[in-house]
N, C-alpha and C positions, 0 to 999 in steps of 0.2 A: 519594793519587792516585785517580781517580775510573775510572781502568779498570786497576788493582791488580788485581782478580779475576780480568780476564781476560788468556789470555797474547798477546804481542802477534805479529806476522807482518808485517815488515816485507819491500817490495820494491823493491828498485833496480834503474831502468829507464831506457836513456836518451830524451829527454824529448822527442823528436820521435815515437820507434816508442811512445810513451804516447800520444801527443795523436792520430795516424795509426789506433791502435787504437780510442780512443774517437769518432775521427771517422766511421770505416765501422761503423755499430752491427749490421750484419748479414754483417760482413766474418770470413773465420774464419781472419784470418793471427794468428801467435804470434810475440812477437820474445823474444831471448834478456833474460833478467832474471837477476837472484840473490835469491835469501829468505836472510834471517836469521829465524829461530825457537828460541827457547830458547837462546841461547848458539850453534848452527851454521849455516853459511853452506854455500848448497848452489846451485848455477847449475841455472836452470830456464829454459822459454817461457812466457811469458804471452800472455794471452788472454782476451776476451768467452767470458762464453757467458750461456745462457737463451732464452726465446720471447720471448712480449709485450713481459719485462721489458728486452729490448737498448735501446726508443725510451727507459727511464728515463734521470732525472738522478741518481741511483744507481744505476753498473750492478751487476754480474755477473761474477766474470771463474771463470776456470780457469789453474791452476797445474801444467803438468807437470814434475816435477824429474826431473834426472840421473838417480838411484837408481832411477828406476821410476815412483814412485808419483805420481798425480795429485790434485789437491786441488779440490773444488770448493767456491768462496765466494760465498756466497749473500746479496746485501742484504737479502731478504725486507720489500722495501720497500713491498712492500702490506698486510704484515701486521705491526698494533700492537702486538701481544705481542712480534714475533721468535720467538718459541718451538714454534707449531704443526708445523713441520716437525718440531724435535727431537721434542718430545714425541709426535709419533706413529711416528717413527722405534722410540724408546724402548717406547711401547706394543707397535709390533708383535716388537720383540725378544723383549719381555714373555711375549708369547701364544706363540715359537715360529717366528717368520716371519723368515730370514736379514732382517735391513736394515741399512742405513748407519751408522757411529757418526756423531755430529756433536758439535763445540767451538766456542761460540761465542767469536769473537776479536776482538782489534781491530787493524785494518790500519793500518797506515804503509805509501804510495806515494812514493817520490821523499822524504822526509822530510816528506809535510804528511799529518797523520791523513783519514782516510777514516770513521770511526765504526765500529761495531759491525758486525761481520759473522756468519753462520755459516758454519764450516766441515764439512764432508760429502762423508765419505769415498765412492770414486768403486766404482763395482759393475765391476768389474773380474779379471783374472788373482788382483792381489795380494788383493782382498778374499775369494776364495771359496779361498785359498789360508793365511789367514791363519784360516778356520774349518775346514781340512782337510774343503772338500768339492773331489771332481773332478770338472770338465766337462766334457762333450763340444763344448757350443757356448752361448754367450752372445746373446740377442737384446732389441733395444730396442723397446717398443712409443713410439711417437715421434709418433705425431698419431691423430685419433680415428678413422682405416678402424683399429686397431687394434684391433678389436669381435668377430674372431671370425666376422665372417658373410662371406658374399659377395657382398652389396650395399654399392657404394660411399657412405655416408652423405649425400653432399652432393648427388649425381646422383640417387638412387634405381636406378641403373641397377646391373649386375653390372660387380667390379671388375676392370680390366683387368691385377690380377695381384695374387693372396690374399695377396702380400707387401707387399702397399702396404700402410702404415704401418709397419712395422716396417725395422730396420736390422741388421746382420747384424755385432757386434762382436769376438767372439770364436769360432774353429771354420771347419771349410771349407765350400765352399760346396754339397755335399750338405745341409748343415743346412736351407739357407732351403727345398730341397725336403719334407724332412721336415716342417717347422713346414705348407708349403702344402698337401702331403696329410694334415698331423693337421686344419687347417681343412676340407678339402675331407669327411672323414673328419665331423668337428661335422654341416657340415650336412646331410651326405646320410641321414649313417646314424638310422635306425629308434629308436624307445625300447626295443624287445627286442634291439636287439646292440650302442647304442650305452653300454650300460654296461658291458660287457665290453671294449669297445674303451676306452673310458677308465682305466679298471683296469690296462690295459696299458701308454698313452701319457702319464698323468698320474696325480700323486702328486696322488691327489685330496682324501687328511685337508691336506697342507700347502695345496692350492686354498683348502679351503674356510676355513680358519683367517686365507688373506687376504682372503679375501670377510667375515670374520667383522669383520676388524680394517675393512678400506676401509667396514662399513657402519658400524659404531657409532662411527667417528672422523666419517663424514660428506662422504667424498672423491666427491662426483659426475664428476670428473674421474675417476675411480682406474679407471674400468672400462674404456672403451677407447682408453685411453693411459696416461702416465704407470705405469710398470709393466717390469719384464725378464722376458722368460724364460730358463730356461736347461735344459740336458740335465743330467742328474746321468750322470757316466761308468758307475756298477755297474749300474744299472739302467735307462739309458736314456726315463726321464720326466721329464713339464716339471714342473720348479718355476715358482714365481712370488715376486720381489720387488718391493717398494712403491719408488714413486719419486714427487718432487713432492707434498709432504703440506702445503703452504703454506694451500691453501682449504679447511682444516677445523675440526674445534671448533665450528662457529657461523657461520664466517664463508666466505663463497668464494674463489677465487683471486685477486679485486680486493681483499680485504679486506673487503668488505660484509658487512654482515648476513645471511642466509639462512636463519634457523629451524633448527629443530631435526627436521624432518620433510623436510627436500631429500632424503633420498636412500631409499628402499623399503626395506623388512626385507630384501628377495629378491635386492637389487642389479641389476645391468645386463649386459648381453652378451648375445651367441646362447651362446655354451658355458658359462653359470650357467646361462640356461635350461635347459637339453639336460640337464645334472644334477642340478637341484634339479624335474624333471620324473622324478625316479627316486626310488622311495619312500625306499630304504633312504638313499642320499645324500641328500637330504630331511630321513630323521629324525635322521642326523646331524648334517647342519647345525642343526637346530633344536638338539636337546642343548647342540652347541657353546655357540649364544648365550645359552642358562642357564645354560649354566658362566660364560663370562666377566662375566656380569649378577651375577654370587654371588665371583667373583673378582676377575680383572684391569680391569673397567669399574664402578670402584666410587669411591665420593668417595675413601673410606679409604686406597685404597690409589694414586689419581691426585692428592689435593690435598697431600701432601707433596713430591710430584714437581714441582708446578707452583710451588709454593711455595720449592722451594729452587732451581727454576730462572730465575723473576723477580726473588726476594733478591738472588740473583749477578750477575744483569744491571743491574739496577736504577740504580746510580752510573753507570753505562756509558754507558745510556740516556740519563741526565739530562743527562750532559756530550755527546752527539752532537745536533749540529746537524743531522744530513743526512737526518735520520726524518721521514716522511712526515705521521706522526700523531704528538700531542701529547704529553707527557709524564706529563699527565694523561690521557691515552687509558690508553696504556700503562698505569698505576695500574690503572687498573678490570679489566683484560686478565682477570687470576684470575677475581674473582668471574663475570666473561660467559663464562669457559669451563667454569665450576665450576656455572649456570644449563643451559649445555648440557648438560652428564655428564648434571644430574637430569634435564631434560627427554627426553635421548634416553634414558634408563635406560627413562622410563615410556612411549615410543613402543615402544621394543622390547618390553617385557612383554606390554601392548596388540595387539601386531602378533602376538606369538606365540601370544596364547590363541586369536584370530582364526584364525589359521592354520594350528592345531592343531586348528580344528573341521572345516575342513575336509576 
């Protein structure tokens, strides 16, 4: 059987609160369902989720079960691999950056197959519970005022509240003050005290280790949106984890082409500014990216990864109808992201002697 490798996730849903759900594609009702997975049967809500993706004809959905846990199933129907998510999920694990596990599966809705999905575990209570870190507050960066500054992106104009773009998930609601004076806090303060101020607000090796991962993965999205913050409870600084890693490797969040030079050595935001404006943060970051240029972003140790992650898809692939791109797209997926690694390998090298002269 030609999705043997992957394991399957079946949903029983009755068939009217199915069709009602995919009718309103921007609609965010959940109606009661059950999953079978592996042998157990568990009563959940079902539900759409995604951006762009709700207008597809493969959606999106979200799964919250009984138990707690929620499950996010991702068509990643703009991207011909399926895999750039995982795999940079995978990378940033790699480097040190809490992220998402993901499985990819194949769905049974109502008894008629759906194709290949990914599933992706949800940044949540139980996820940062399940790596024994404690929070104080959970935050979503959720559209692009997520940048950090105090200028609204689209207005030019100053934003009518430093929370816009973000969502307040986890934690009370002192948090979203905290988060608006650590912004307020980015842009006012000085280069001589706003390193010090950092030091205190942010766990700034973990910062930069995603700034490290969001540039040589290639996420132009990754900078102001797509992303969590959260409080660590001992210490009271923002982490950061990656969300949305679908438009990388080569290609953008349509799936398109995009070269290997879309996103700067220095990445994006007012608050990477403001730090990589500080020498000593600077030559860190730069170190960083020799380290992972000599480690973790190397064919050696990404083209096994990719390679046993396509093998395993591969039958899946061939048997699902509902893929956007060809099955010979898919084929070539390795080598075009295995062209990216070396091309941004030599961007990076390139950008850092540059900017080491400096």
């Amino acid at each position: 059987m030609a999705t043997a490798a992957l394991p399957i996730r079946t949903i029983t849903i009755d068939e009217e609160d199915l069709q009602e759900i995919k009718r309103n594609a921007w609609g965010k009702q959940f109606k009661p369902a059950q999953l079978e997975s592996e042998g157990s049967k568990e009563k959940a809500t079902f539900g759409l989720r995604g951006g762009h993706t709700r207008n597809y004809f493969k959606k999106s959905y979200e799964v919250r079960l009984e138990s707690g846990r929620t499950l996010h199933w991702n068509a990643e129907y703009d991207d011909p691999s399926m895999m750039r998510n995982a795999l940079s999920f995978q990378f940033f694990n790699d480097i040190g950056v809490p992220s998402p596990e993901t499985t990819h599966i194949w769905l049974v809705i109502n008894g008629e197959a759906q194709g290949v999905y990914l599933e992706i575990e949800a940044v949540d209570e139980l996820f940062f519970a399940k790596r024994k870190l404690k929070v104080q507050s959970l935050i979503y960066a959720v559209n692009d005022s997520a940048d950090f500054s105090m200028t609204d992106p689209d207005t030019g104009h100053t934003k009518p509240s430093l929370f816009d773009g973000y969502e307040l998930r986890q934690g009370e609601q002192p948090a979203r003050k905290r988060l608006v004076g650590f912004i307020r806090n980015i842009n006012s303060r000085k280069s001589s005290s706003f390193g010090s101020f950092a030091a205190k607000r942010l766990d700034v090796n973990a910062y930069l280790h995603w700034l490290a991962g969001a540039v040589l993965t290639g996420n132009y999205d990754g900078f102001d949106q797509n992303y969590a913050l959260f409080e660590t409870e001992s210490t009271g600084k923002y982490r950061i984890i990656p969300w949305d890693y679908e438009g990388t490797w080569g290609r953008n969040c349509y799936g398109k082409p995009c070269g290997s030079d879309l996103v700067r050595i220095q990445g994006y935001n007012r608050l990477t500014r403001k730090l990589l404006a500080i020498p000593a943060y600077r030559r860190s970051y730069q170190a960083l990216l020799q380290k992972l240029l000599s480690t973790s972003f190397t064919i050696d140790r990404l083209e096994p990864v990719i390679a046993n992650m396509h093998n395993r898809l591969s039958p899946a692939i061939r048997s699902d109808y509902t893929r956007k791109a060809s099955f010979d797209t898919f084929l070539s997926e390795p080598a075009f992201i295995q062209d990216y690694i070396l091309e941004r390998r030599q961007l990076i090298k390139r950008g850092l002697k540059s900017w080491l002269k400096e």
